[in-house]
DRENZA-221487 format. One record per atom (N, C-alpha, C): x, y, z; residue in one letter. Coordinates in pm, whole numbers, plus 50000, padded with zeros to 5 digits. Example, Ala and Ser with C-alpha at 12.3 -4.5 7.8 and 13.67 -1.06 7.14 Angstrom:
2
513194943150780a512304955050780a513204967050780a512854977550708s513674989450714s512905000350787s
# end
This chain:
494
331629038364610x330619041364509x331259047264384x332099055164410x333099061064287x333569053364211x334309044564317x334749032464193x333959026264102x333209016564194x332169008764113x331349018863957x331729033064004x330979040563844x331919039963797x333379040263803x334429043263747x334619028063676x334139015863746x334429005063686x333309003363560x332129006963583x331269005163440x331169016963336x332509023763413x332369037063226x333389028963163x334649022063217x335489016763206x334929004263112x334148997563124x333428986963056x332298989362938x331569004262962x330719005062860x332499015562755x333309017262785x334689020962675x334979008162596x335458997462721x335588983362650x334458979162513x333328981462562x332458969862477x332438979662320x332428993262316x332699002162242x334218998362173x335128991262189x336218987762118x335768975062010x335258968662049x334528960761949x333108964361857x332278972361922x331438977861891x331498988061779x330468992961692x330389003161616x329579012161688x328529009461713x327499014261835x326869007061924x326799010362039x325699001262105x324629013762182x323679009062205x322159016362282x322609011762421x322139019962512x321809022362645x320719012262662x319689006862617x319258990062651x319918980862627x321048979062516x321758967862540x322718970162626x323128980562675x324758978262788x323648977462890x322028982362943x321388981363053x321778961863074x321858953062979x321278938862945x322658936662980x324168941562916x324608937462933x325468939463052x325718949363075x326288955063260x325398948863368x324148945263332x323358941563443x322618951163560x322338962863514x322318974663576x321318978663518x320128990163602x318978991263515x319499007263437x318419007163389x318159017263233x319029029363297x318439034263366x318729049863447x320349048563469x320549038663520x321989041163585x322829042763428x322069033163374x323599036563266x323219049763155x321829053363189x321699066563099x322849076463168x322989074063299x323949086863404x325429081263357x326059071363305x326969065763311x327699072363152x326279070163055x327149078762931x327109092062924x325789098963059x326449113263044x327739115463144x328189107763201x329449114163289x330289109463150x330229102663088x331439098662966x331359109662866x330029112362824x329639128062720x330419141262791x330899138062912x330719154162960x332499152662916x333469142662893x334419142462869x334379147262727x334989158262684x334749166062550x335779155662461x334989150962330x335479143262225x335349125762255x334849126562366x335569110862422x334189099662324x333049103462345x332039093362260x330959103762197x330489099862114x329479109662053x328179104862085x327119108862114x326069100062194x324389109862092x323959097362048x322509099161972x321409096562034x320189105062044x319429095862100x317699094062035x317079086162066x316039080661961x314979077462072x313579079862059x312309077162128x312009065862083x312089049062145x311659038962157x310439035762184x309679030562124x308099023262185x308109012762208x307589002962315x307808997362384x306268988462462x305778980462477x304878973962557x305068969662717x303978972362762x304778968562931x303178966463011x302818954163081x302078949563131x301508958463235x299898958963246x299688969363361x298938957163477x299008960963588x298478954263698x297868944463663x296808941563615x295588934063569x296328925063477x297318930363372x297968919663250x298978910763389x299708920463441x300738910663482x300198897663633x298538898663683x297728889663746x297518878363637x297208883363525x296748871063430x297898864363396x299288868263406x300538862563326x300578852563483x300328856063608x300468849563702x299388834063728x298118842163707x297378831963730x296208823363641x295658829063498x295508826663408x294798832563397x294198840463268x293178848363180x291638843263280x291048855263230x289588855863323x288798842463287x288638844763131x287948831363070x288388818763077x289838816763137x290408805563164x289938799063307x289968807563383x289678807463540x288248806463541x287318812063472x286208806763477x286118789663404x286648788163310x286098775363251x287358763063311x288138770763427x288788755163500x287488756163610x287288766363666x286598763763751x284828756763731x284108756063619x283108746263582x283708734663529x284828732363485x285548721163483x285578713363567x286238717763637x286558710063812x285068706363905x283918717163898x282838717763955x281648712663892x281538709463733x280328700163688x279338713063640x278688709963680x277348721963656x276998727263764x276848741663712x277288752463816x276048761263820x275518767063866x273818779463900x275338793563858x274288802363769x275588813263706x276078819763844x275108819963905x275138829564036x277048824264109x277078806464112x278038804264196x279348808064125x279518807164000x280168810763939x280928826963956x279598833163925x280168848263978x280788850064093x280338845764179x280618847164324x282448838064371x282678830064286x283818821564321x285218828264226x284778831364116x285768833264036x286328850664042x287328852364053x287898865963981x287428871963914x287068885663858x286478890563728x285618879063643x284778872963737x284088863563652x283148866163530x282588878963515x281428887463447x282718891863313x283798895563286x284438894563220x284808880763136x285028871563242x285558862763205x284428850763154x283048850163207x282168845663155x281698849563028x281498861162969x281478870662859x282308856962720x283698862762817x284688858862709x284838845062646x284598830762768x284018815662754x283118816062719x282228825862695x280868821262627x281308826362460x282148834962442x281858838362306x283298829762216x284148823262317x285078810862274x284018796962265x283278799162352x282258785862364x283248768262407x283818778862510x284378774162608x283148764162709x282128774262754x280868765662802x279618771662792x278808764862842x277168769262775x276428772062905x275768778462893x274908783762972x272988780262936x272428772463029x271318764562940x270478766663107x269368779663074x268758784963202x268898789563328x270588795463349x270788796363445x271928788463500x272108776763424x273298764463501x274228766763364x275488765063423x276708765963353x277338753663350x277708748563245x278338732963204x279568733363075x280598725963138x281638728163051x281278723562906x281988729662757x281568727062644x283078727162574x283428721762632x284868715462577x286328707962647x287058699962655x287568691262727x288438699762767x289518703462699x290768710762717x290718729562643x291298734762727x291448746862630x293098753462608x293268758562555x294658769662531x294438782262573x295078787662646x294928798762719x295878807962649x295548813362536x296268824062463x296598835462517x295268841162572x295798855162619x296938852662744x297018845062824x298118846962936x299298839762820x299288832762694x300758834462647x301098846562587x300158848762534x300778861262458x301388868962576x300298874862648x300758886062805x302688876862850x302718871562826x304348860162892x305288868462755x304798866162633x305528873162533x305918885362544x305098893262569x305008907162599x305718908362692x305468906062824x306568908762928x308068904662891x307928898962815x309878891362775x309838901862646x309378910062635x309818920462524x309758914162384x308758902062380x308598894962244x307378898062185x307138912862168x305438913462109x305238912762013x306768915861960x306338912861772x305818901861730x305928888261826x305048873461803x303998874261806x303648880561894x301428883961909x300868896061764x300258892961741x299438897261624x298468909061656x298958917461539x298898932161634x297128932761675x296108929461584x294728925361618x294898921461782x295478911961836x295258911161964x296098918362047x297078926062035x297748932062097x296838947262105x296278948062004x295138959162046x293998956262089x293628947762114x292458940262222x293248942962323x294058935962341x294828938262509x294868952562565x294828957062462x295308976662495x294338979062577x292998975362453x291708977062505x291208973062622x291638959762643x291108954062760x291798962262898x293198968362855x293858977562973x294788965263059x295078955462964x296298943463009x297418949663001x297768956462899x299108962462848x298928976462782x300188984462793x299998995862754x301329002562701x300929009762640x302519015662551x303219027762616x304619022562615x305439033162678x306889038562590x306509053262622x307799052962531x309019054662627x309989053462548x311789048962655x312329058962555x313449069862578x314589073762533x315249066462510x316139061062407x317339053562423x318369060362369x319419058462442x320999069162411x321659060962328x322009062062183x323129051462085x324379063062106x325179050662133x326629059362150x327919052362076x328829060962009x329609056461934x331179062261992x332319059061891x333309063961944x333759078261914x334489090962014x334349100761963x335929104461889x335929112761832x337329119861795x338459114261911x338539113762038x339319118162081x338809106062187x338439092762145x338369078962200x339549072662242x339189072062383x340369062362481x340209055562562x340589041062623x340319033562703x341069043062839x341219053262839x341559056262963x340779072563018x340309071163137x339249079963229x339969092663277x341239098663247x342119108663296x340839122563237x340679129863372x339579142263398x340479149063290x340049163663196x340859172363153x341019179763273x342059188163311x342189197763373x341409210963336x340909217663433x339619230463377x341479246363387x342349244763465x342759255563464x344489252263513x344839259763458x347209255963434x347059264063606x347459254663657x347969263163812x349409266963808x350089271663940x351789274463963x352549261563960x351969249164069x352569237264081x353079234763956x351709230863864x351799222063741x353459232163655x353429241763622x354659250463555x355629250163648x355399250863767x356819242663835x357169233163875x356629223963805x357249204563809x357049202163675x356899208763576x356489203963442x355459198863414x354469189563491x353309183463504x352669189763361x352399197663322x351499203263239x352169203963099x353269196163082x353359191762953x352689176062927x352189169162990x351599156263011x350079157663047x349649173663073x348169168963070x347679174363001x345789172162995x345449173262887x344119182462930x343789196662878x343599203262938x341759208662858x341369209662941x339499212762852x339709225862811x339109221062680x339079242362599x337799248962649x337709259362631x337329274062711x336719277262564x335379279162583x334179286762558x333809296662539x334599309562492x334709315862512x333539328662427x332319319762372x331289326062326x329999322762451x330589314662548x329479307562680x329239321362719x327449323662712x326659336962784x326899336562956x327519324663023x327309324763173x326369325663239x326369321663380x324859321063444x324519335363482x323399335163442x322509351563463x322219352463616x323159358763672x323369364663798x321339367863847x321009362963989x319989364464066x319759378364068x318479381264039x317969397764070x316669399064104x316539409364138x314749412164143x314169415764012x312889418764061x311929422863969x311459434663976x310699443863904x310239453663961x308769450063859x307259452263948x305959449363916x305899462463792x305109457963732x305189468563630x304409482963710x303389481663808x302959489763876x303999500363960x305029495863996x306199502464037x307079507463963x307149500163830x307769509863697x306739520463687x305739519463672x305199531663594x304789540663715x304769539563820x304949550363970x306459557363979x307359552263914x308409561463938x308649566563809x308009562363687x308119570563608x307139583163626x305859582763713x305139594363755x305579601363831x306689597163908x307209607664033x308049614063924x308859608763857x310379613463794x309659629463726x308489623663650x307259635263585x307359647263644x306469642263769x306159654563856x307459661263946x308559663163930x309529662363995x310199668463885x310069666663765x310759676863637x309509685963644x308549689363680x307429694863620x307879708663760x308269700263857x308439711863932x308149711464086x307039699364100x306129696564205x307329687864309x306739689464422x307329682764558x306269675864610x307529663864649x306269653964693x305589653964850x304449651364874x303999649065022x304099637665057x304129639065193x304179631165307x302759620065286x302739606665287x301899594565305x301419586265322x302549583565471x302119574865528x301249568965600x300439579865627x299249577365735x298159572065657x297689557065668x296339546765610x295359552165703x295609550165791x294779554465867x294679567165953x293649570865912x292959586665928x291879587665965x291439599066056x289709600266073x289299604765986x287529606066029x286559610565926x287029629665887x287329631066033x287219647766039x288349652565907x289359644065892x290329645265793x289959641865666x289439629065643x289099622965530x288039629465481x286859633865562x285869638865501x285049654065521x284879657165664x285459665265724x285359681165642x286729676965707x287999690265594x287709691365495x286849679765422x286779683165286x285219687765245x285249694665332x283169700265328x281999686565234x282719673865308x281709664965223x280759659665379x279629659565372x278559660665479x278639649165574x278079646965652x278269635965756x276809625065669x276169630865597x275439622165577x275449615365433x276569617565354x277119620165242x276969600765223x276189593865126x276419581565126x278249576665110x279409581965081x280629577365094x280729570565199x280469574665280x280579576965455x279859560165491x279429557365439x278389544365477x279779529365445x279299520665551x279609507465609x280209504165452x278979505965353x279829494365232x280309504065149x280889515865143x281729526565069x283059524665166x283129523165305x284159529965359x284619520265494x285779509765502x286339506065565x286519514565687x285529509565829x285819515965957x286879509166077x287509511666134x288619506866234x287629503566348x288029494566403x287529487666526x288459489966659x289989493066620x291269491066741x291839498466658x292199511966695x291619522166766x290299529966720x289159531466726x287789531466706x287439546866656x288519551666746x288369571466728x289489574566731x289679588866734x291099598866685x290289608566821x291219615866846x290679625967005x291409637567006x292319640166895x292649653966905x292429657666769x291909670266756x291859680166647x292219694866717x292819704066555x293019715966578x291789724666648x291659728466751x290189734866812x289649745966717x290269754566678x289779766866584x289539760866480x290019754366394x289989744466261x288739739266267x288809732366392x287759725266421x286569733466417x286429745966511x285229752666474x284689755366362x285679762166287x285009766066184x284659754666027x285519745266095x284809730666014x283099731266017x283289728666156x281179729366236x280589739566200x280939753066164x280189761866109x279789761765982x280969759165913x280919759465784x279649753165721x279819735465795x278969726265784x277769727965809x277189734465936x275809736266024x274699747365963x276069757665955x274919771665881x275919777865812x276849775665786x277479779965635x278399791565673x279259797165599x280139810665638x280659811665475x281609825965460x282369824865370x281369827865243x280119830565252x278799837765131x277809823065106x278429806565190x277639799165172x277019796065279x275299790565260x274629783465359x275109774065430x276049763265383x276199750765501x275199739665380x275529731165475x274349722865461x272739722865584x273609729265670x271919730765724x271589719865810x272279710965901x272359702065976x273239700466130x272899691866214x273899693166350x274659686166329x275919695266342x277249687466275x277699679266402x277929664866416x278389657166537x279639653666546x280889656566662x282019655966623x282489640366648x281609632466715x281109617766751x281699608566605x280859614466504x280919608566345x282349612666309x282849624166348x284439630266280x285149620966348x285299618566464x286489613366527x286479597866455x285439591366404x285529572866372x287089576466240x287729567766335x288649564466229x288399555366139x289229553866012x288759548065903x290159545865796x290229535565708x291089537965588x291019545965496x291429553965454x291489569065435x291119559065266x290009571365243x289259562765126x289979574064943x291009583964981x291739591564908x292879598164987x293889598564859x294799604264947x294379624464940x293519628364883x293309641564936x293279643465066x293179634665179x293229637465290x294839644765299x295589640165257x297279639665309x297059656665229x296309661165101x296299673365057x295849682865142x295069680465208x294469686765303x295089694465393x295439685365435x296379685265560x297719695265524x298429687665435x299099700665371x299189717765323x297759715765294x297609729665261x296779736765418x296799727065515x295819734865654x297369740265697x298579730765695x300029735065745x300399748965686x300129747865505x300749760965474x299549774065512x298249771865537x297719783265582x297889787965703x298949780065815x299279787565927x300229792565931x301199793965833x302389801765797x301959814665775x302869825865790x302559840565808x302689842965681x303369840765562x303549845065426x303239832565318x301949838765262x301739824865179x302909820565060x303029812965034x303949809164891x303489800164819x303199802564691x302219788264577x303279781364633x302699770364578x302769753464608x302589746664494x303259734264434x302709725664349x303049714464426x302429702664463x302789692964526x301729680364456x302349667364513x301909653364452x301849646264541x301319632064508x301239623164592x300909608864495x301859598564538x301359588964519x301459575864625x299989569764627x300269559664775x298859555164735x298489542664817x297489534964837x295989539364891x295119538064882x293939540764913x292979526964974x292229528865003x291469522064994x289889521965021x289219513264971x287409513064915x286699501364935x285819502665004x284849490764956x283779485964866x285039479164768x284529481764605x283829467264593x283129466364543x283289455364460x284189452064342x284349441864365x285729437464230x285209433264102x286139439864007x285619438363852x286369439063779x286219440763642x287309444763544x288209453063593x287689459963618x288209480063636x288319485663770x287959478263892x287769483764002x288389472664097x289159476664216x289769465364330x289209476664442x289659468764536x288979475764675x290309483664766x291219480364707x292949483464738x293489490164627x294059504264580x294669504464481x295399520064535x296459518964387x297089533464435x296449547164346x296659560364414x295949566464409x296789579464307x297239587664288x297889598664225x297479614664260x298079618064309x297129636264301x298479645164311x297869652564227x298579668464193x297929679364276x298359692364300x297409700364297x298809713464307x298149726264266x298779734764264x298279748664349x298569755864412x297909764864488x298449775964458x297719787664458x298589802064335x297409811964341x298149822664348x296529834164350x296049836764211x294379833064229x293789839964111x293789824663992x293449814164047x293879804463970x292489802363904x292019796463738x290769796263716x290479783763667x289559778663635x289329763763547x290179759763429x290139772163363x291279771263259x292819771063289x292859768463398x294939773363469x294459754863495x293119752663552x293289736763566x292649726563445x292539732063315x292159724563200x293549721663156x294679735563165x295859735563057x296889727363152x296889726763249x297459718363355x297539703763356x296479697563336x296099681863293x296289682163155x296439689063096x297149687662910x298099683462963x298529696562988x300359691463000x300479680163078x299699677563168x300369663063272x300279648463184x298759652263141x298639636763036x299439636462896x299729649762855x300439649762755x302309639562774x302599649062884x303709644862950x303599631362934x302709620763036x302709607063035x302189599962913x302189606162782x302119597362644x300489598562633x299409602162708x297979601962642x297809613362597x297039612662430x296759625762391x295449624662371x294619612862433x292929615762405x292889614662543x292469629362537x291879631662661x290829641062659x290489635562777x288659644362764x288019643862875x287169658462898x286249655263038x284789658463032x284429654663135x283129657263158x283049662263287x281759672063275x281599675663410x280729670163518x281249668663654x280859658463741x280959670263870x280179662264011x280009665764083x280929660164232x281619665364282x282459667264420x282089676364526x281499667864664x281569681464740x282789688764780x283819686064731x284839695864759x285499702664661x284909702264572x285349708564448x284339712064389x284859729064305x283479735364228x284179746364139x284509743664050x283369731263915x284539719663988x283699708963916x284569691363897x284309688363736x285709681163727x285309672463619x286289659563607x285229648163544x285739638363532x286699631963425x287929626863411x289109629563344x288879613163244x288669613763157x288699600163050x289699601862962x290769587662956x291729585162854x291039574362723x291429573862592x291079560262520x292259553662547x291159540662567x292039528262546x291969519562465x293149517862406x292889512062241x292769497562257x293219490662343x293049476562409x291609474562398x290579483862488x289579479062509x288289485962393x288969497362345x288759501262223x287509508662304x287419517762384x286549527162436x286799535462519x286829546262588x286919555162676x287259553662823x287989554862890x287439545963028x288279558363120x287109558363242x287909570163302x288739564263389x289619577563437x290929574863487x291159583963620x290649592263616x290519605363728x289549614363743x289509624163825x288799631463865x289449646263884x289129655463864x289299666863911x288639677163940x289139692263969x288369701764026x289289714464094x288319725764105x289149736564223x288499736764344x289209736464463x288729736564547x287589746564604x286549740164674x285599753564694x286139762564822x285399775464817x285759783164918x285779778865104x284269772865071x283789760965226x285059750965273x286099747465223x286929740365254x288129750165234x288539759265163x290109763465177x289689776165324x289079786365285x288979793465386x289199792565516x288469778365536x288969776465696x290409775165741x290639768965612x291969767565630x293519775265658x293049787165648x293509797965654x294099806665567x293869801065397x294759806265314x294089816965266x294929830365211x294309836565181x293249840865108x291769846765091x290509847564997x291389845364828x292069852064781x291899849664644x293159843264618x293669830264653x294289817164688x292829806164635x293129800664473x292589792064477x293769781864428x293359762064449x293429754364465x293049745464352x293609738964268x293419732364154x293789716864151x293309707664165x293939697164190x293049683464103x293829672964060x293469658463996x293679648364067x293409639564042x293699624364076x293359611463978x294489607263941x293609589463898x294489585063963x294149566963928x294499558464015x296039554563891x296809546563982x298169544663882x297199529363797x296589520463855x296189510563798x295809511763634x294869518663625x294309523463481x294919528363399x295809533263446x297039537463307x298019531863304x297929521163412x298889509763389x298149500163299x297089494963275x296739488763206x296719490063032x296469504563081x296309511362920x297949510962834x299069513662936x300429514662859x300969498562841x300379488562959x301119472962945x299639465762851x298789472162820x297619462162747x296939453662837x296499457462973x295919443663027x294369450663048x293499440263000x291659441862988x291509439463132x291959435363224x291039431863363x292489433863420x292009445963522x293019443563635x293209437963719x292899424563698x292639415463821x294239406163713x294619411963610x295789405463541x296429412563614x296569423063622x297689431063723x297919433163839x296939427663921x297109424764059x296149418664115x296919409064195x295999397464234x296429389464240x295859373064281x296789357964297x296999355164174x295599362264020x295899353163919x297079358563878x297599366363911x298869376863839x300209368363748x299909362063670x301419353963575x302899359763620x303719349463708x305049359563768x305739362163602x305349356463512x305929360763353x305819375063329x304639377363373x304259395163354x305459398663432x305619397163538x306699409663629x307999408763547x308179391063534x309769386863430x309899399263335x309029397163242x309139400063122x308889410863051x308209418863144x307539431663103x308649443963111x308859450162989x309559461162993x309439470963062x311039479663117x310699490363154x309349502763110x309009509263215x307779516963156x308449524963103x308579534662965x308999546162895x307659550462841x307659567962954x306769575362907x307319586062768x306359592262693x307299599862614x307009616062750x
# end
């Protein structure tokens, strides 16, 4: 196989010695070889540096489609109809249709040549002999002679869908600088042999590139959602805070909701707020004292509050569930440091996945990641957690920020945390915050004037706001463009 290519570069060199130029359709005509092969034949000759210089030009071209190249075979519709009342005399239209090929075409077309007549129904020839133009022309065309047919009917034909236009590349190639009837490879690199037999004063060696960028070495990606999560850890981690533990998705109610003095009858808690586990169905150990005074807290209140005033069922605590915030993992943390004998503030974080049963929208997925701070310190007030979220959003580049006050059963006061977004050119919130109430830390064991200050948004929303995307369904999801992950710059917070 080598050879035989080696024999027609060897021949398209030859015909180039007489030649000024020739096209890649005439050496196809004249090698006898179709189009393709010899397009591959002058790039293995191009890749020889200097050897031919090679041009190339978009050809138009005619080329018969199914239907043209039947008629070049067997004759035009209107032909085949008017041999066939020829041969048959007078014909009922009906037999006609029924015998001939595309006869309803081709009847059309003998009637408006007046080829034959049609007189109530019976068809009778109306002329002795005919010329069957369209199958010569279609014979022209296929032999690459269309410039003979007259472009008026060559655009009928288009029309009719006989023939159709194609365009062809064609490669014109000439002789280059450094033109030779002979195929000797350059050498890519001077080895030891060649300088010790001399060899390498006799060859002829390819120059080196030495502005070539090289192939861009294979790497990953990082989602822009994962840039801008480690630019939030790097944050909280200069700020001072240590991170918690988050692996656990799955958590019970007594944890998730529970602990967090939010009621058993609390709509969160319901089928379409809150993903329930089927395998394993319940959780079966809790702290027993913890536990009590969870049920008190809840039933008839302690600590200067009522409760809610209901029979707390530990039936509902144990259903495990996908932990619908990561305050659970806060929780938990701060129940660890209230069994320690000497309290010590705390600033700690978290970032990890959540999950909800959301409906999906612009702004909302049913899967997303979650963020929380919180700081624990005696004597802490709303204002230790207003100047706190300055500095955090300040830190991550937002300076419109703003809240409103909102309602949490585990937090008192709450408020709800809104950034602008200049993308969408309106307000859109981003988090939540609050200090923890007494009904939930107390039990916990930390000391009475030990309060608890803590936020959360989701990383999604301020990912959108720093990369510009209006629907986060651009940022995660099937429609997700892998261009976004390509191309999107590192996140730089100020």
């Amino acid at each position: 196989m080598a050879d035989d290519k080696e024999k027609y570069l060897l021949q398209i060199l030859n015909i180039l010695v007489d030649k000024n130029n020739v096209s890649s359709t005439e050496l196809s005509s004249l090698l006898d070889v179709s189009h393709n092969s010899v397009i591959g034949f002058i790039k293995s000759l191009s890749a020889r540096e200097g050897l031919i210089e090679v041009e190339s030009k978009n050809v138009v071209s005619w080329e018969l489609t199914d239907e043209g190249k039947f008629i070049v075979k067997n004759g035009s519709y209107e032909a085949l109809v008017f041999d066939y009342v020829k041969k048959n005399g007078s014909l009922p239209l009906a037999d006609v249709m029924k015998a001939v090929t595309n006869a309803k075409i081709g009847f059309s077309k003998a009637m408006a040549k007046g080829w034959i007549k049609n007189e109530k129904g019976t068809v009778t020839p109306a002329a002795d002999s005919i010329v069957d133009e369209v199958k010569q022309d279609l014979e022209l065309i296929e032999k690459n002679e269309s410039s003979q047919v007259p472009d008026s009917r060559r655009a009928d034909y288009k029309k009719r869908k006989l023939m159709k236009e194609v365009s062809t590349t064609v490669l014109i190639i000439t002789k280059g600088k450094e033109f030779t009837l002979t195929l000797e490879k350059p050498e890519t690199e001077l080895t030891p042999e060649m300088i010790a037999n001399g060899t390498w004063k006799t060859k002829s060696f390819k120059s080196y590139n030495f502005e070539a960028q090289g192939v861009p070495p294979p790497r990953g990606h990082l989602h822009p959602l994962f840039k801008l999560r480690d630019e939030f850890r790097r944050i909280f981690l200069e700020l001072g805070y240590t991170e918690m533990n988050t692996k656990n998705y799955v958590v019970s109610s007594f944890w998730n909701f529970d602990a967090l003095f939010q009621p058993q009858q609390h709509p969160a808690r319901d089928a379409h707020d809150t993903f329930f586990l089927q395998k394993p169905k319940e959780s079966k150990e809790f702290p027993p004292d913890y536990c009590e005074k969870v049920k008190k807290v809840h039933s008839v209140g302690n600590y200067g509050s009522i409760g809610y005033r209901y029979d707390w069922d530990i039936k509902e605590a144990k259903k495990n569930i996908l932990r619908t915030h990561t305050t659970v993992n806060s929780v938990r943390h701060l129940y660890a440091l209230g069994q320690s004998k000497h309290f010590q503030p705390v600033k700690m974080f978290s970032i990890d996945r959540v999950f909800r049963n959301e409906t999906l929208d612009a702004t909302h997925l049913a899967e997303f990641n979650q963020i929380e701070g919180l700081v624990a310190d005696y004597d802490l007030s709303l204002g230790d957690l207003i100047g706190v979220i300055n500095q955090f959003f300040n830190k991550i580049g937002f300076d419109k920020v703003k809240f409103k006050p909102a309602y949490n059963p585990y937090t008192e006061p709450s408020m709800e945390i809104f950034c602008y977004h200049d993308g969408l050119q309106k307000w859109i919130e981003v988090g939540n915050s609050g200090m923890f109430r007494p009904e939930m830390l107390l039990p916990l064991g930390l000391p009475p004037n030990v309060n608890v200050i803590a936020w959360g948004l989701s990383l999604e929303r301020p990912a959108m706001i720093k990369y510009g995307f209006n629907n986060i369904r651009d940022l995660v999801g099937p429609k997700v463009q892998l261009s976004t992950i390509f191309d999107d710059p590192i996140c730089q917070i100020k």
